[in-house]
FIKOLZA-1660 file (N, C-alpha, C; in steps of 0.1 Angstrom, whole numbers, plus 5000, padded with zeros to 4 digits):
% residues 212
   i   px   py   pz ch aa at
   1 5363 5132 5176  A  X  N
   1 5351 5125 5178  A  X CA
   1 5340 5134 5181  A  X  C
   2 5328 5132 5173  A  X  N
   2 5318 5145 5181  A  X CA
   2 5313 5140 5194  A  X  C
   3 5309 5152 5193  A  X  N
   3 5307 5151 5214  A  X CA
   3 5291 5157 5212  A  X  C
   4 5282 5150 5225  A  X  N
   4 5269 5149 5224  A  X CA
   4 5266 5162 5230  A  X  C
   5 5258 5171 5226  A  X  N
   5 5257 5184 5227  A  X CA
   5 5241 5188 5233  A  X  C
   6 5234 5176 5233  A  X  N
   6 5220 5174 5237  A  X CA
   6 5217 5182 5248  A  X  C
   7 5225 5183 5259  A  X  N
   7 5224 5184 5270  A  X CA
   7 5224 5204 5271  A  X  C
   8 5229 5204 5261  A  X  N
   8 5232 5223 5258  A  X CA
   8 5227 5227 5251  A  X  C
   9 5211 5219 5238  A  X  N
   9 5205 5229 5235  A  X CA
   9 5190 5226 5246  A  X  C
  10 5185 5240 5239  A  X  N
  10 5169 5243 5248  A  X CA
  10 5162 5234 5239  A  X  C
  11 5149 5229 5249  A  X  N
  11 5137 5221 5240  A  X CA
  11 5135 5228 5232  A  X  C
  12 5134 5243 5231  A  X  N
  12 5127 5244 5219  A  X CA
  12 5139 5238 5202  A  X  C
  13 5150 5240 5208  A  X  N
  13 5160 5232 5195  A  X CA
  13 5159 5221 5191  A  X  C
  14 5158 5208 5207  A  X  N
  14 5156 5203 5199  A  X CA
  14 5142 5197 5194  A  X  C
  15 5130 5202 5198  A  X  N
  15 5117 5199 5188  A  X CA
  15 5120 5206 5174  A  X  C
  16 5129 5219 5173  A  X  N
  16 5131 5222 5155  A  X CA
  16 5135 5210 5153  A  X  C
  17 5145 5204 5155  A  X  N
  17 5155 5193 5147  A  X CA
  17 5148 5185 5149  A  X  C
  18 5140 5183 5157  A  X  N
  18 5128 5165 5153  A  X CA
  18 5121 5167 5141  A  X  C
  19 5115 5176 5140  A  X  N
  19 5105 5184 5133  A  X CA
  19 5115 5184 5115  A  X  C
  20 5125 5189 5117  A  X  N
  20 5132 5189 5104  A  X CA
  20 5139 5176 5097  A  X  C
  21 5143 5164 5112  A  X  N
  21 5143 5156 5110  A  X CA
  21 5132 5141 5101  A  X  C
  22 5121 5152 5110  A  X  N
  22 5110 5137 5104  A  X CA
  22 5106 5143 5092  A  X  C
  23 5106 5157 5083  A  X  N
  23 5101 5160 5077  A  X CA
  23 5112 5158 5063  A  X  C
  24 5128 5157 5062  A  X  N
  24 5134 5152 5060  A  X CA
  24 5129 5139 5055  A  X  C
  25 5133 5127 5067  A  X  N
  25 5127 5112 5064  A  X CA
  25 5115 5115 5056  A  X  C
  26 5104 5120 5058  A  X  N
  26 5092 5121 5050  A  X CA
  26 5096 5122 5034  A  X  C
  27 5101 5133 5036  A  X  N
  27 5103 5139 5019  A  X CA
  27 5111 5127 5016  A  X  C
  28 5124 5123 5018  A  X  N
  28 5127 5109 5015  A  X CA
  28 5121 5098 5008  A  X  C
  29 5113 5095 5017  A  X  N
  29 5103 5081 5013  A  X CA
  29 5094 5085 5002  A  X  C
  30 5090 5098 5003  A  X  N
  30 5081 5105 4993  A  X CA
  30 5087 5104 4981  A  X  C
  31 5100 5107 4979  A  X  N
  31 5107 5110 4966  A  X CA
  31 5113 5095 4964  A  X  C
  32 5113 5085 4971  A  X  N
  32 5116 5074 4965  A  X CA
  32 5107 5062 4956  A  X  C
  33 5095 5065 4965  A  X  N
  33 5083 5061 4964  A  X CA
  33 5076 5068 4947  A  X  C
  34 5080 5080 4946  A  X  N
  34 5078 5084 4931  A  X CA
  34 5082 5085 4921  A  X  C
  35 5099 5081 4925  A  X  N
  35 5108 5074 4916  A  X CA
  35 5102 5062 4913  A  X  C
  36 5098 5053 4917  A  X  N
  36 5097 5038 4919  A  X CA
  36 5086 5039 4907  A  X  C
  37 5073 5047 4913  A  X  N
  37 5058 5046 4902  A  X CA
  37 5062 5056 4890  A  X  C
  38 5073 5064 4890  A  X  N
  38 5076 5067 4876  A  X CA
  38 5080 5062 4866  A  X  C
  39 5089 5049 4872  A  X  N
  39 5099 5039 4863  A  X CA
  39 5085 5026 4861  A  X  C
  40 5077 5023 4867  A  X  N
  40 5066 5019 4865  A  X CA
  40 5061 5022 4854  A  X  C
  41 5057 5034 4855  A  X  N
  41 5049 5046 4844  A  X CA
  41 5051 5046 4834  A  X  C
  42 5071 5047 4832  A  X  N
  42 5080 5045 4815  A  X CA
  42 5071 5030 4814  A  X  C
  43 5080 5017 4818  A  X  N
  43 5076 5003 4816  A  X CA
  43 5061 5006 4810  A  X  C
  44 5051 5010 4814  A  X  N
  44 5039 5004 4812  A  X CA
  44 5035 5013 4799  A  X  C
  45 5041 5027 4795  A  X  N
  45 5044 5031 4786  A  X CA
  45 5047 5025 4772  A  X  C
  46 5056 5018 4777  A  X  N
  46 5060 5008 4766  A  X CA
  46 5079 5010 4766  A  X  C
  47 5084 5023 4771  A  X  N
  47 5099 5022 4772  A  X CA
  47 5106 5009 4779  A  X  C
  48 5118 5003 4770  A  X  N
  48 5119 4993 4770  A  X CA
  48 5129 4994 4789  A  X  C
  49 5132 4985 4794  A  X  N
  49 5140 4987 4808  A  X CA
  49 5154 4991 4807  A  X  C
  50 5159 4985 4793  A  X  N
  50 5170 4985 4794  A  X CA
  50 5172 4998 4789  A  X  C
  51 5165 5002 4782  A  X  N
  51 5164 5016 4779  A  X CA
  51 5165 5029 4792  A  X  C
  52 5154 5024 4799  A  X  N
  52 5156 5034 4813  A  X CA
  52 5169 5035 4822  A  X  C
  53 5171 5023 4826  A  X  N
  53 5185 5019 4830  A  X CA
  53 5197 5032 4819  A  X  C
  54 5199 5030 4809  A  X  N
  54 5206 5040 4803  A  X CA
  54 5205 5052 4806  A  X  C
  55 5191 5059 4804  A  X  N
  55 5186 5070 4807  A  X CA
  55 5191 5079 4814  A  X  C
  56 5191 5067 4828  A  X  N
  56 5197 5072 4840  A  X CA
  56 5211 5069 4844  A  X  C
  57 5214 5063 4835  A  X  N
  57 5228 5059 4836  A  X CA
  57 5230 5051 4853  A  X  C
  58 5221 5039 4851  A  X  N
  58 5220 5031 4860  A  X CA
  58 5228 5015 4856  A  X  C
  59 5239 5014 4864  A  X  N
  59 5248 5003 4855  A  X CA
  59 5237 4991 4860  A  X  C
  60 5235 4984 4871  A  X  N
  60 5224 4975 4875  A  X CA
  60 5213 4978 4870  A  X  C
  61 5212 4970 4860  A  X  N
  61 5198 4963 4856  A  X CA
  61 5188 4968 4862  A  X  C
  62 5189 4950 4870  A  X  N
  62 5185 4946 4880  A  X CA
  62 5174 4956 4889  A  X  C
  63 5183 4966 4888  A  X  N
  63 5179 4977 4898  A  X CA
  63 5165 4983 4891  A  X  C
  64 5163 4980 4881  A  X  N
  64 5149 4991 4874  A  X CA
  64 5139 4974 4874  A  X  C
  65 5143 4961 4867  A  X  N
  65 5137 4953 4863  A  X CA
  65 5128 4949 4881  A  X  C
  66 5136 4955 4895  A  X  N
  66 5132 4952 4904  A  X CA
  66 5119 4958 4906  A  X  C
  67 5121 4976 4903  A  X  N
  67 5111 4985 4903  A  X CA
  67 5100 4982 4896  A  X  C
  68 5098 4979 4883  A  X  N
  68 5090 4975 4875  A  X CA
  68 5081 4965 4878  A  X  C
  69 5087 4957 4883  A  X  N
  69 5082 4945 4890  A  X CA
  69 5077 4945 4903  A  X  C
  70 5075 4953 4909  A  X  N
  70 5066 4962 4918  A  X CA
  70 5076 4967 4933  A  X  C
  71 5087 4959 4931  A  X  N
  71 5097 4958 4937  A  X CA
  71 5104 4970 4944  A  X  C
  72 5111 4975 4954  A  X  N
  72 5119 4983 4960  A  X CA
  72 5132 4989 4953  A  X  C
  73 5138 4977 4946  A  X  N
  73 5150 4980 4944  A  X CA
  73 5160 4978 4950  A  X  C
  74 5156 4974 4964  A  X  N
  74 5166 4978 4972  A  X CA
  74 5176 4961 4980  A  X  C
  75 5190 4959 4988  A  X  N
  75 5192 4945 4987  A  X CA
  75 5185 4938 4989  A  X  C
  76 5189 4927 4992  A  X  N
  76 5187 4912 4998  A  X CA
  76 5183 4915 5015  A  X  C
  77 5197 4921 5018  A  X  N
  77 5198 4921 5032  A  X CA
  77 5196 4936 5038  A  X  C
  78 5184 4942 5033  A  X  N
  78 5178 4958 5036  A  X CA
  78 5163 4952 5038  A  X  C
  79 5161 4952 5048  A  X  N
  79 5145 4944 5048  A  X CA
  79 5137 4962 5044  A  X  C
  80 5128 4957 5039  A  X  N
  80 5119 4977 5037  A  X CA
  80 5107 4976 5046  A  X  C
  81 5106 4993 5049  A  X  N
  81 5101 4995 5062  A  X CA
  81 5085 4990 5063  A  X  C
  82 5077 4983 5067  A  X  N
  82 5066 4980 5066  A  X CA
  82 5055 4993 5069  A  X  C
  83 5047 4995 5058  A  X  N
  83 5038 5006 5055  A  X CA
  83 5025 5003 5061  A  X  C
  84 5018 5010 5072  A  X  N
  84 5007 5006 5076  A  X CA
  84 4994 5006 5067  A  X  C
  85 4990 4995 5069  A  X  N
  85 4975 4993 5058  A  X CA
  85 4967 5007 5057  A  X  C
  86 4963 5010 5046  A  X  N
  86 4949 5018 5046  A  X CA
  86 4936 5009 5040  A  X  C
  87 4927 5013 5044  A  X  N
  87 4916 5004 5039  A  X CA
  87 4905 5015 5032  A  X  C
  88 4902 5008 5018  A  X  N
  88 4898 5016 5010  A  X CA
  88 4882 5011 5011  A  X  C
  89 4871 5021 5016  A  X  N
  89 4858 5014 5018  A  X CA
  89 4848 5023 5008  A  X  C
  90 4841 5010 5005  A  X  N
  90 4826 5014 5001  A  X CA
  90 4812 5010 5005  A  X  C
  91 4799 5014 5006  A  X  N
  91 4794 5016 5017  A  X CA
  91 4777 5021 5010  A  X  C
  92 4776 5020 4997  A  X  N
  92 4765 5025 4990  A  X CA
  92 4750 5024 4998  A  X  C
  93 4746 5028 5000  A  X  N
  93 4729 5030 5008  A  X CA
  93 4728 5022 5021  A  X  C
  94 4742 5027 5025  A  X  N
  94 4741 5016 5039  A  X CA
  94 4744 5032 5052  A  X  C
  95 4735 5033 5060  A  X  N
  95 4730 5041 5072  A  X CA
  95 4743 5045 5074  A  X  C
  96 4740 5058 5079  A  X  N
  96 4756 5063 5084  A  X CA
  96 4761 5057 5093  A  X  C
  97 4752 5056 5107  A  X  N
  97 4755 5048 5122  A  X CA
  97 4766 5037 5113  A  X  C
  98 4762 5031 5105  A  X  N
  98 4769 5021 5103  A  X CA
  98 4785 5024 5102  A  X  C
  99 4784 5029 5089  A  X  N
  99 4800 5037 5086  A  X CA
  99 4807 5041 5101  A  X  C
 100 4802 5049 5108  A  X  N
 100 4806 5053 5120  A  X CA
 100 4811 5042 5130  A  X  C
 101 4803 5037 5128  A  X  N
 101 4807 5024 5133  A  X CA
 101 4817 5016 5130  A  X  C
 102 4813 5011 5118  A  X  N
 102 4829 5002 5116  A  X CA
 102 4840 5012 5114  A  X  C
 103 4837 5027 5108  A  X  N
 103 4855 5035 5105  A  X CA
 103 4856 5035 5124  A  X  C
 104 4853 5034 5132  A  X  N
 104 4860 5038 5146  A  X CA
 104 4865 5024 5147  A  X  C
 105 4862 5014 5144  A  X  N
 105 4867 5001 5148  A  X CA
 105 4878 5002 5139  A  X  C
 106 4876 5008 5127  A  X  N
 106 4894 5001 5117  A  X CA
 106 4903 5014 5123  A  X  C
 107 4896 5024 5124  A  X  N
 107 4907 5037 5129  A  X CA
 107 4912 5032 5146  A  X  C
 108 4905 5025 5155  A  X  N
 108 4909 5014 5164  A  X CA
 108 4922 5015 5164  A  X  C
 109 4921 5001 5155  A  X  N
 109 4931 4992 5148  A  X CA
 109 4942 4999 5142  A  X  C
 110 4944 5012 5140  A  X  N
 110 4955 5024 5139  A  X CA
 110 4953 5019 5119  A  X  C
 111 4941 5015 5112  A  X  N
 111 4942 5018 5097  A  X CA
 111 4935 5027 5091  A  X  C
 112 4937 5038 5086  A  X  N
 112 4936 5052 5085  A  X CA
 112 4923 5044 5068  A  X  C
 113 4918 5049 5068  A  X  N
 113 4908 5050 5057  A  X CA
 113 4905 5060 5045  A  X  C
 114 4900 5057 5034  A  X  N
 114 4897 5065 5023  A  X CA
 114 4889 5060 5015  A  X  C
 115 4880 5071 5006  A  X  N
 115 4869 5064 5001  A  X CA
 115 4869 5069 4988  A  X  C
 116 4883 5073 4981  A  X  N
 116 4887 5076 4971  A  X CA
 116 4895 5070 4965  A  X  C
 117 4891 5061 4953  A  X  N
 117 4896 5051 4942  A  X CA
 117 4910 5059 4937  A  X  C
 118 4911 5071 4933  A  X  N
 118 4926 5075 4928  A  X CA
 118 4935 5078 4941  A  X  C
 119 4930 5081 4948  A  X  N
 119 4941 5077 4962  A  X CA
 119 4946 5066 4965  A  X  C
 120 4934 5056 4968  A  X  N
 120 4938 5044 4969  A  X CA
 120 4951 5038 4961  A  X  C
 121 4946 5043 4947  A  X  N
 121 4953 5035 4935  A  X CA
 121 4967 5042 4937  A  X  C
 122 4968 5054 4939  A  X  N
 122 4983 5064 4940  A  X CA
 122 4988 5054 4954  A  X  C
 123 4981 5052 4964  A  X  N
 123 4991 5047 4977  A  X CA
 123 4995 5036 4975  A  X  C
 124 4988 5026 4964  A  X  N
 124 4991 5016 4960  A  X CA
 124 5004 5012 4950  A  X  C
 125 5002 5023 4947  A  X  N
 125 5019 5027 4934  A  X CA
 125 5026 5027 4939  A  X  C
 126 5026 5035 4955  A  X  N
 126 5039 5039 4963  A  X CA
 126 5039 5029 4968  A  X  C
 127 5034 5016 4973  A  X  N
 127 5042 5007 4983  A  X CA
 127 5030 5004 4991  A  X  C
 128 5017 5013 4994  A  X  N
 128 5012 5009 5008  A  X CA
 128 5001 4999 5006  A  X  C
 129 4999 4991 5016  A  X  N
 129 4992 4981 5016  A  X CA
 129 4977 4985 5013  A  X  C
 130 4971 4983 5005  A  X  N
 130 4954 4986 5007  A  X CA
 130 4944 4975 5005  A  X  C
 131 4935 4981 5015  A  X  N
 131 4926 4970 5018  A  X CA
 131 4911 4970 5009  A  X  C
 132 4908 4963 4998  A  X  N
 132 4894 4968 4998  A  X CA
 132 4880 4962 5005  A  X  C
 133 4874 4970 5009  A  X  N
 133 4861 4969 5013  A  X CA
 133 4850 4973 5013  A  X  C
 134 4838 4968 5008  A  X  N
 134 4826 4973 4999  A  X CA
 134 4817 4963 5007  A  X  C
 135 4808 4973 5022  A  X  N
 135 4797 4968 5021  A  X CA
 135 4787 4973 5021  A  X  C
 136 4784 4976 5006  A  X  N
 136 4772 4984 5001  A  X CA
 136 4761 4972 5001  A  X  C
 137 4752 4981 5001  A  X  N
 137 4741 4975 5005  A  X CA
 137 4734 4968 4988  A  X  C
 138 4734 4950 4988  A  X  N
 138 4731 4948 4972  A  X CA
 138 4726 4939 4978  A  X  C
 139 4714 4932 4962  A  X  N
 139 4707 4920 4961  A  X CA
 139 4715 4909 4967  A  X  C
 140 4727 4906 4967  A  X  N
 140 4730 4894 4970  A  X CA
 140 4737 4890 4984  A  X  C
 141 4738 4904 4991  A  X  N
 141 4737 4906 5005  A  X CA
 141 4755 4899 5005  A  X  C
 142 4761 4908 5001  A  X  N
 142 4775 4895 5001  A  X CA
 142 4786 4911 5008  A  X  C
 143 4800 4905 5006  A  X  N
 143 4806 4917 5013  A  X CA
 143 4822 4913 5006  A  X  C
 144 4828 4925 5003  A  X  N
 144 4836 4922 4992  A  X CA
 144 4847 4925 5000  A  X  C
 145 4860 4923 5006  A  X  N
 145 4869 4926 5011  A  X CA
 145 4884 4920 5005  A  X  C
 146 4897 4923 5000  A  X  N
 146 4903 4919 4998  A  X CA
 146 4914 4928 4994  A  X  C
 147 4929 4922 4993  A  X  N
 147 4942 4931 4993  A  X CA
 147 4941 4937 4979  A  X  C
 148 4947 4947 4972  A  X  N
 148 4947 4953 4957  A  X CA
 148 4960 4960 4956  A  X  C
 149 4963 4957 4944  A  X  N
 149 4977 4964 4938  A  X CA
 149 4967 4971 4925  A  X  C
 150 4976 4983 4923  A  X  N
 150 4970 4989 4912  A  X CA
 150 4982 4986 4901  A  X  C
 151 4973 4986 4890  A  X  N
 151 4980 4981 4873  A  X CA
 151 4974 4992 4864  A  X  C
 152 4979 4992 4854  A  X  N
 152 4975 5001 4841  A  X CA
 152 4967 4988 4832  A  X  C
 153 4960 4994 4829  A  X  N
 153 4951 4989 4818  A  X CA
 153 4941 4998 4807  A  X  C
 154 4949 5000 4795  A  X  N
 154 4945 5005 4789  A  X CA
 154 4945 5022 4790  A  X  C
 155 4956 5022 4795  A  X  N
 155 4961 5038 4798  A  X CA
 155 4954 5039 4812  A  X  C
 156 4942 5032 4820  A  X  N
 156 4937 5040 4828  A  X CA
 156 4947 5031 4842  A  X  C
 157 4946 5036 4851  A  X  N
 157 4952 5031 4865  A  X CA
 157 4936 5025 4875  A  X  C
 158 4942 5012 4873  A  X  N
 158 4929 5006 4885  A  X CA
 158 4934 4999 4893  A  X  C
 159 4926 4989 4904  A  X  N
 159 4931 4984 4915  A  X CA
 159 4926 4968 4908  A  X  C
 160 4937 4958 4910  A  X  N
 160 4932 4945 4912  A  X CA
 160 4941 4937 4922  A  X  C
 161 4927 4927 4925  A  X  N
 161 4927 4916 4934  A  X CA
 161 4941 4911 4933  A  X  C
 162 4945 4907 4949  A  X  N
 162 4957 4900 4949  A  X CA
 162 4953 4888 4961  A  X  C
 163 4946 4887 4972  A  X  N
 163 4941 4883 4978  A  X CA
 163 4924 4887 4980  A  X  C
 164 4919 4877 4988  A  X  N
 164 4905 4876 4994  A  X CA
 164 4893 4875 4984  A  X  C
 165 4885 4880 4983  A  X  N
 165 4872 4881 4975  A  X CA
 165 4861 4886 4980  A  X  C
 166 4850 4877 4977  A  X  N
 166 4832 4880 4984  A  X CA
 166 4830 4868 4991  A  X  C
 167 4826 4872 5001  A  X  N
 167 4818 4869 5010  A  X CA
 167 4805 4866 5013  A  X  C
 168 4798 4862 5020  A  X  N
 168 4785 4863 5020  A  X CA
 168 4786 4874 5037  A  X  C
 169 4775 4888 5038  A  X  N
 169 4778 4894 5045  A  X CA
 169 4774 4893 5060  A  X  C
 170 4785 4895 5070  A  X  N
 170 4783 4890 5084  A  X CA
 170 4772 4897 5092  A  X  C
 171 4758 4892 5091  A  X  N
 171 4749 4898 5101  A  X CA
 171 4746 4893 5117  A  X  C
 172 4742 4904 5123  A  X  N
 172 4736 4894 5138  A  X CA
 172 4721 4894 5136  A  X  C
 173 4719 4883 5149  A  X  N
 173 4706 4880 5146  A  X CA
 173 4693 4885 5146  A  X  C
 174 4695 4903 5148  A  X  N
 174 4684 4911 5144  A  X CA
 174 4685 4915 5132  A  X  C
 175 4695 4914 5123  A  X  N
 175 4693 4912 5104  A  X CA
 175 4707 4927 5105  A  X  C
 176 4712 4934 5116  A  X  N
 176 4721 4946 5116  A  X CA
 176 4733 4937 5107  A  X  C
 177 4746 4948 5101  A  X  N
 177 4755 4943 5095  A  X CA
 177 4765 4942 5112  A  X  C
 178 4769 4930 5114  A  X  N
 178 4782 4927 5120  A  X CA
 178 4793 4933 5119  A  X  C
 179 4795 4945 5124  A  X  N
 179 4809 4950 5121  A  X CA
 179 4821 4947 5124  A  X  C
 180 4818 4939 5138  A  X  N
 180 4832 4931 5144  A  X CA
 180 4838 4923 5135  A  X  C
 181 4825 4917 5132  A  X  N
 181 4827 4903 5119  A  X CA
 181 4841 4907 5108  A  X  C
 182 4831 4922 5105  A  X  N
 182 4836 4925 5091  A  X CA
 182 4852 4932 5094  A  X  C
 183 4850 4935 5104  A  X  N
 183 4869 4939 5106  A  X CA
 183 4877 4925 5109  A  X  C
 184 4873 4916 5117  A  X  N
 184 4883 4910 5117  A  X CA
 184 4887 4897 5104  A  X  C
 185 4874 4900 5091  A  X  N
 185 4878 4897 5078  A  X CA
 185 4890 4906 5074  A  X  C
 186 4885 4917 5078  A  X  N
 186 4902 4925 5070  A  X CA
 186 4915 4922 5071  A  X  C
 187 4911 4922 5095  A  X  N
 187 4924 4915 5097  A  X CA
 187 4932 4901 5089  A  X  C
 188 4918 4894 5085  A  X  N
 188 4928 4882 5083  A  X CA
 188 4930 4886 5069  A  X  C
 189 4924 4892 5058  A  X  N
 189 4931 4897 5047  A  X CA
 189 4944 4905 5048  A  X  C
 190 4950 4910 5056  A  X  N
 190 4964 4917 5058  A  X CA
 190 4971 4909 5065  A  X  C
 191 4970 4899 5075  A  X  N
 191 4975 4891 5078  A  X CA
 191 4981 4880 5069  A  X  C
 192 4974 4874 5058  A  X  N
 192 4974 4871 5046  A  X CA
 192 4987 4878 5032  A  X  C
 193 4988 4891 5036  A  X  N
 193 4996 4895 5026  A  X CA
 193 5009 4898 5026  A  X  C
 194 5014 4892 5039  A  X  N
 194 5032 4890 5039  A  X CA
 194 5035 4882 5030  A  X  C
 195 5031 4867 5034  A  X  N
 195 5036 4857 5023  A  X CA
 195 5031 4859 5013  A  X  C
 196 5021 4866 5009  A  X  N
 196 5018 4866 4993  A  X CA
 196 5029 4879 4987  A  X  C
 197 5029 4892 4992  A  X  N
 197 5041 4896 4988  A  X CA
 197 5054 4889 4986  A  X  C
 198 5055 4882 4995  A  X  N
 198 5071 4875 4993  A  X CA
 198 5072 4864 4983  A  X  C
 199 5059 4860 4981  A  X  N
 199 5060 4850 4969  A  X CA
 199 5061 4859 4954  A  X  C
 200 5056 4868 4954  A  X  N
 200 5055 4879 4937  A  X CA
 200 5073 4888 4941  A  X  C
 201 5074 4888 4952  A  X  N
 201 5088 4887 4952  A  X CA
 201 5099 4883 4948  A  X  C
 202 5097 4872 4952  A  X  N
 202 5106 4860 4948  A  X CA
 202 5108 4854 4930  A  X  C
 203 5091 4859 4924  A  X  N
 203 5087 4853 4915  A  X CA
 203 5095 4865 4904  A  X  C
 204 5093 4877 4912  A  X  N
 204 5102 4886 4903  A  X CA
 204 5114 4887 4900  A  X  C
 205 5118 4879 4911  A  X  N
 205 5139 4875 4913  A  X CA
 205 5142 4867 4900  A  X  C
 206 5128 4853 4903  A  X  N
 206 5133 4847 4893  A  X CA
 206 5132 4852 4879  A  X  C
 207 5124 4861 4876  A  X  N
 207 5120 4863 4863  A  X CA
 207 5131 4877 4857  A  X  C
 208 5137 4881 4868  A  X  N
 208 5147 4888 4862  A  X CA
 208 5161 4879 4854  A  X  C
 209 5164 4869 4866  A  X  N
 209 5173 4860 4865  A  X CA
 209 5173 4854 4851  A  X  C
 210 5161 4850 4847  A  X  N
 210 5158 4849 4835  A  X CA
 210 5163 4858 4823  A  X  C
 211 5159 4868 4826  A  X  N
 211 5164 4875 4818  A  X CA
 211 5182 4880 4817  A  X  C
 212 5186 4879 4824  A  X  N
 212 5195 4882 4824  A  X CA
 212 5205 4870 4820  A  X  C
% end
C-alpha cells in the first residue's frame, strides 16, 4: 500500500509537484478541448462522421456525433467541469472612465474579459462560456448583451446568438451609462445558460438516437 510521504518532502518539493501537477491538468483540458474543435473542423469540412470515427478507429459513434454536436463526448454520469464565463466587450466611442469602470465590476465578478472577436470565437470552440457585450456608443442608444457559440459559415468562424439580445441602454438620471445596470444584465444572461445548454444537449442525444 503506498505510504504518505508528504511529511518528508521540503516545501520547496512540494510547490514543484503542484506546479507540475496543475500544468499537467492544464495541458489536459487544453489537448482535449482541441481534439473536440478539430473533429468540429473535419464535420464542418464536409468529412462525413462516420468517416472520422474510422479514421481514428473509434468504435462509438456516438462518441464523435457527441463532439460535433458541440458536445463533450463524455458519459451520462461524468458531469464536465464548469468553465468560467469570459465576457467579450465592445465599447466604440464610449470614454475610457467608462470601460474602467464596468471591466473592474465584471473582473469583480472573477469574469476575465477580451476584446478580441478570434479569441472569443477560439474559447468558444473549446467549451467556454462567452458573454457578448457592446455598449458602443449608437443612434439608437440600445445595448447588446447576450450568450454566443461560434459556427462556421462559409469557411469563416463567427459568433452567434444563443441567448439574450438588445436592449434599450441602462442610463442614470444624469444621461451617464449605468454600469451596475449593465452587469447585472450579463449576470442574468449566464444565469440563463445552464438550461439552455442542457436543452441543445439533450436535443443532440436525441438527434443522434435518430440516427443511429
Amino acid at each position: 500500500m503506498p505510504t504518505d510521504t508528504s511529511e518528508t518532502l521540503t516545501p520547496d518539493a512540494v510547490a514543484a509537484w503542484s506546479l507540475r501537477l496543475k500544468e499537467a491538468s492544464a495541458a489536459r483540458d487544453l489537448a482535449r478541448d482541441g481534439f473536440a474543435a478539430t473533429v468540429r473542423d473535419a464535420v464542418a469540412a464536409g468529412i462525413p462522421q462516420g468517416q472520422i470515427a474510422k479514421i481514428l478507429d473509434i468504435k462509438a459513434r456516438s462518441y464523435i456525433y457527441q463532439l460535433a454536436d458541440g458536445g463533450e463526448g463524455l458519459d451520462d454520469d461524468v458531469p464536465p467541469v464548469p468553465l468560467q464565463p469570459v465576457i467579450f466587450i465592445r465599447g466604440a466611442r464610449v470614454d475610457n472612465s467608462v470601460w474602467t469602470t464596468l471591466q473592474k465590476q465584471l473582473w469583480t465578478r472573477r469574469w476575465p474579459t477580451t476584446t478580441k472577436r478570434t479569441e472569443a470565437c477560439h474559447l468558444a470552440r473549446g467549451g467556454t462560456p462567452v458573454i457578448f457585450l457592446d455598449f458602443s456608443k449608437r443612434t439608437a442608444d440600445d445595448l447588446k448583451v447576450a450568450g454566443v457559440r461560434a459556427v462556421y459559415r462559409n469557411d469563416d468562424l463567427t459568433l452567434e446568438l444563443i441567448n439574450g439580445g438588445t436592449v434599450k441602454m441602462p442610463r442614470l438620471p444624469d444621461g451617464s451609462l449605468d454600469t451596475f445596470a449593465i452587469t447585472r444584465l450579463v449576470q442574468e444572461v449566464i444565469g440563463d445558460l445552464p438550461a439552455i445548454n442542457e436543452r441543445r444537449r439533450l436535443a443532440a442525444r436525441a438527434e443522434t438516437a435518430e440516427k443511429h
